[in-house]
N, CA and C of each residue as an Amber inpcrd file, in Angstrom:
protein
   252
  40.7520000  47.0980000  94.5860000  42.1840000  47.2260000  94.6690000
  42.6720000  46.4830000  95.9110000  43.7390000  45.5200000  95.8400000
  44.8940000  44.7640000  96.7840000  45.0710000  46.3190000  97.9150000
  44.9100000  46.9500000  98.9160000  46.1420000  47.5450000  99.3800000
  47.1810000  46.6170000  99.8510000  48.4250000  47.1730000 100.1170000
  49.2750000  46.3890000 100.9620000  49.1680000  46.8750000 102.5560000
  49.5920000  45.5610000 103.3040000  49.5760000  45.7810000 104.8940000
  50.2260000  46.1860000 105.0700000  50.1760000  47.4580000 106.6090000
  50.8520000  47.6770000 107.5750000  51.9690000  46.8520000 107.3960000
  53.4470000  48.0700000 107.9930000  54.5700000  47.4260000 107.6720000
  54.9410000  46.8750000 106.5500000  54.4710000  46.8070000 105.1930000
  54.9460000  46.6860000 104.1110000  56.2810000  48.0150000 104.0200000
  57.6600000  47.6290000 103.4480000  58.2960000  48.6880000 103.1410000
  58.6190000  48.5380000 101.5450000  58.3870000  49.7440000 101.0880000
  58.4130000  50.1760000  99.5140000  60.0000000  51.0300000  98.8750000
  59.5230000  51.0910000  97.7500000  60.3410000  52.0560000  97.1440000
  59.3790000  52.8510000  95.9050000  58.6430000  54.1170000  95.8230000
  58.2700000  54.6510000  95.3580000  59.2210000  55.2290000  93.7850000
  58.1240000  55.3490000  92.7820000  58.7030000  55.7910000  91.2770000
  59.8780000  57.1000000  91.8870000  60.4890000  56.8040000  90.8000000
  61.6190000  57.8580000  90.7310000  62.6660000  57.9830000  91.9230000
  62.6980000  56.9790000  92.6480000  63.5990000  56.8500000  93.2560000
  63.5510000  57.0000000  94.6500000  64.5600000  57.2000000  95.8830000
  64.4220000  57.6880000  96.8580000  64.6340000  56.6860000  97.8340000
  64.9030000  56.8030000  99.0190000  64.9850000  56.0430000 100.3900000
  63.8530000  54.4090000 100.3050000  63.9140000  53.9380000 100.9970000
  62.2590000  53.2540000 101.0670000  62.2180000  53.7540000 102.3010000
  60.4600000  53.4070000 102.1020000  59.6490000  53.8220000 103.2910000
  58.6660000  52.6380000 103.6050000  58.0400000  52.9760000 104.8540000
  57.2740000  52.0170000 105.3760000  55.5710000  52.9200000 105.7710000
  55.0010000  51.6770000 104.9610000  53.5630000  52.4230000 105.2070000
  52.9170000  51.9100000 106.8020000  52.5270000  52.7350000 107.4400000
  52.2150000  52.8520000 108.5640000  50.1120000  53.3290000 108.5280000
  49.9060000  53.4820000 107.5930000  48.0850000  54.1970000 107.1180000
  47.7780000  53.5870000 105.7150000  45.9310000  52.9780000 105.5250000
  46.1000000  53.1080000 104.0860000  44.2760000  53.7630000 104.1470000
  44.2450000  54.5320000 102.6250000  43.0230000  55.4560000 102.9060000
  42.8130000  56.5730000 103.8650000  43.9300000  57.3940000 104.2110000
  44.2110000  58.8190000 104.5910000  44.2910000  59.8210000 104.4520000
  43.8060000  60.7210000 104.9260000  43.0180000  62.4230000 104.4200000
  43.9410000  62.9110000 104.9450000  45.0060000  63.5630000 104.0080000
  45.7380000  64.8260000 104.3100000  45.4090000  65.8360000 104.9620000
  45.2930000  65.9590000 106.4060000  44.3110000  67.7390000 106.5160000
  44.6680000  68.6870000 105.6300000  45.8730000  69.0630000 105.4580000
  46.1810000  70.5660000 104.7890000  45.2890000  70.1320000 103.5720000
  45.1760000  69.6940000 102.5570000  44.6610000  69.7440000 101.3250000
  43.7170000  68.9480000 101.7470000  42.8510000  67.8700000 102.0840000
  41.1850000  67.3610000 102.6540000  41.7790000  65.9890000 101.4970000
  43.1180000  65.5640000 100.8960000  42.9370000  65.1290000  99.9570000
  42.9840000  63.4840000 100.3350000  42.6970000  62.3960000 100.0140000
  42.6780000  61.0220000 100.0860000  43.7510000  60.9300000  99.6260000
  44.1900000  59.6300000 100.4520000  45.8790000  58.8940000  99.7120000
  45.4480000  57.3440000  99.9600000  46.3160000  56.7960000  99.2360000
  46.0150000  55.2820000  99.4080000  46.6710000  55.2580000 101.0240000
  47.9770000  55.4800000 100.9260000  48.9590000  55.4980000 101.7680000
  49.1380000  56.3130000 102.8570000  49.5490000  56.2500000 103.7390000
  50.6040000  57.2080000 104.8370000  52.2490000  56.7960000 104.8810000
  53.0910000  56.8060000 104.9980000  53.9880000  55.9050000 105.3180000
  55.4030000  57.2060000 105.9560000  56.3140000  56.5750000 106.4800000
  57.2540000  57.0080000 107.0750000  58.9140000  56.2490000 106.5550000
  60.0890000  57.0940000 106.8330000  60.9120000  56.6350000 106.0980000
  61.4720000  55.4940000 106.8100000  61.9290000  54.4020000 106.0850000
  62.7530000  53.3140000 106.7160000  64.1560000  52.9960000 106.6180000
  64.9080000  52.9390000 107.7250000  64.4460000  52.2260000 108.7870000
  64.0650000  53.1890000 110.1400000  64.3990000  54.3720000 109.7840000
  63.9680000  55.4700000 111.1410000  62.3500000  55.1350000 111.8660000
  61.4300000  55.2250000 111.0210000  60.1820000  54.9080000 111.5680000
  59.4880000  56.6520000 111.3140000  58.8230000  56.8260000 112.2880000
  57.3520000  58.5270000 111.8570000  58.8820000  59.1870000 112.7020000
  59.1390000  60.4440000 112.1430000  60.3440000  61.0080000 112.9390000
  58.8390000  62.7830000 113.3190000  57.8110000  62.5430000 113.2540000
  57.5230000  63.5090000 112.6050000  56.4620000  64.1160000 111.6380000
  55.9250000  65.0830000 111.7230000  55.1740000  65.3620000 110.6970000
  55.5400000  65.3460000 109.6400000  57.2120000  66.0860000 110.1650000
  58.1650000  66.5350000 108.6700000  58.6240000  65.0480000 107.7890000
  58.0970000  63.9130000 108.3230000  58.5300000  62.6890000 107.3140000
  57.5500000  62.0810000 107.2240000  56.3290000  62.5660000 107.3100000
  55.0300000  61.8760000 107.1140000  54.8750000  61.7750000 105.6160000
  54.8020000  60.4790000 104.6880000  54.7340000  60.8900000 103.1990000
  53.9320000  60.2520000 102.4970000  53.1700000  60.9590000 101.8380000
  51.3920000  60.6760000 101.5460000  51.6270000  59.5110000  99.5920000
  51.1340000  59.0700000  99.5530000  50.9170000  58.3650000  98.3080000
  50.2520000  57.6540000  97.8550000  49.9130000  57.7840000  96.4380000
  48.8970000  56.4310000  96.2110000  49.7340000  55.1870000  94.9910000
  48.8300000  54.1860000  95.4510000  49.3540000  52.7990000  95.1400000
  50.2140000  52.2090000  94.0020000  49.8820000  53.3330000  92.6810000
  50.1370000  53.2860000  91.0500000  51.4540000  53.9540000  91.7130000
  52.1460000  55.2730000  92.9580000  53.3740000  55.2260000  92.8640000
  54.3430000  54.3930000  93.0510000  54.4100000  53.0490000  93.9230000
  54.7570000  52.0170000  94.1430000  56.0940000  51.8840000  93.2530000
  57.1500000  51.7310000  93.0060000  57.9710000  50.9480000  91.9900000
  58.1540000  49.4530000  92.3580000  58.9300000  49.4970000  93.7570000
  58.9130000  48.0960000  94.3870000  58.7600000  47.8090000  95.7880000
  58.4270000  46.2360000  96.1540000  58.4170000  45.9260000  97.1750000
  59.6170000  45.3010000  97.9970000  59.9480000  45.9000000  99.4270000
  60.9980000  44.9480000  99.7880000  60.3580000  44.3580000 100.5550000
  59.3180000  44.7070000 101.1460000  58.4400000  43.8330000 102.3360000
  57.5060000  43.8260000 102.5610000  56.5740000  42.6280000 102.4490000
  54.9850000  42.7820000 102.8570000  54.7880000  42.5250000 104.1260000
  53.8840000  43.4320000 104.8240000  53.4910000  43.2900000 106.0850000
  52.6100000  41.7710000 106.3840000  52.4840000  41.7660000 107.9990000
  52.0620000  40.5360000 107.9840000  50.0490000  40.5630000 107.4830000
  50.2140000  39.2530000 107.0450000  48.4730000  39.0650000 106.8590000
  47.6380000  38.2350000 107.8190000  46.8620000  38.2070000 107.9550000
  45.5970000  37.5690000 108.4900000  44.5020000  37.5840000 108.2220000
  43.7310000  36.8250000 108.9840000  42.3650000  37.0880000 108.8560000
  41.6930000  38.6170000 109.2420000  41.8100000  39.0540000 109.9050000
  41.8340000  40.6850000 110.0780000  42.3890000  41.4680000 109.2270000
  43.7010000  41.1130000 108.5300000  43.7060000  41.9790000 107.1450000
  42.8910000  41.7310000 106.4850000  42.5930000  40.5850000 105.7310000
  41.6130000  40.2710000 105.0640000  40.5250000  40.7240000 105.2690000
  39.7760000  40.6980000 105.8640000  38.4230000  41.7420000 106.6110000
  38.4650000  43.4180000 106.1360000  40.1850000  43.7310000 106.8730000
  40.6620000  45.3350000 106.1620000  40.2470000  45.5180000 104.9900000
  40.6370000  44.6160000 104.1070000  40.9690000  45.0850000 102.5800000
  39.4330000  45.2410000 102.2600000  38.4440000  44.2070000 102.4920000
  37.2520000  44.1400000 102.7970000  36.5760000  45.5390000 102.7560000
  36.7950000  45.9690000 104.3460000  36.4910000  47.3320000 104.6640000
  36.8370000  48.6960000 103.4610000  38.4260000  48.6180000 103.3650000
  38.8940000  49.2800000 102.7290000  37.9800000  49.7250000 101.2660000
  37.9970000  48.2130000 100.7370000  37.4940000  48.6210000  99.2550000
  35.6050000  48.9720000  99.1220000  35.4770000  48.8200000 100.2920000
  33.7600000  48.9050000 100.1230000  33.4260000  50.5080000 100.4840000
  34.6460000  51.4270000 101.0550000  34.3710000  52.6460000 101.4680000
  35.0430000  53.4010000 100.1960000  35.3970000  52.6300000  99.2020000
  35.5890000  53.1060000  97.6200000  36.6490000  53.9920000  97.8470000
């Protein structure tokens, strides 16, 4: 799987604010559960635990912005997909 980079900002199914992912491959403590995502609302930024908002990738509807890439992302995604 593609993740998208840091600073990508989205708009998740069914509607809602966009947000900006700030984490990808993150363990919820309260539930132990994996997310593709972390992200926070935009343009405010993390206000918070209370706007911390967990998701995975299939919720996506659209993109308004891809974060920047490099050779170090590239490496990420690397990392990312080999820890399954």
């Amino acid at each position: 799987m593609k993740y998208d980079p840091i600073g990508t900002v989205v708009a998740r199914k069914g509607g809602g604010r966009p947000i900006m992912i700030y984490g990808r491959k993150q363990v919820k403590q309260s539930t132990q559960t994996v997310w593709d995502y972390v992200a926070c609302p935009y343009p405010e930024g993390n206000l918070g635990e209370d706007s911390t908002i967990f998701f995975q990738h299939n919720n996506i509807e659209k993109i308004f912005y891809i974060g920047m890439t490099c050779a170090v992302e590239e490496r990420m995604q690397e990392i990312l997909n080999e820890a399954g």
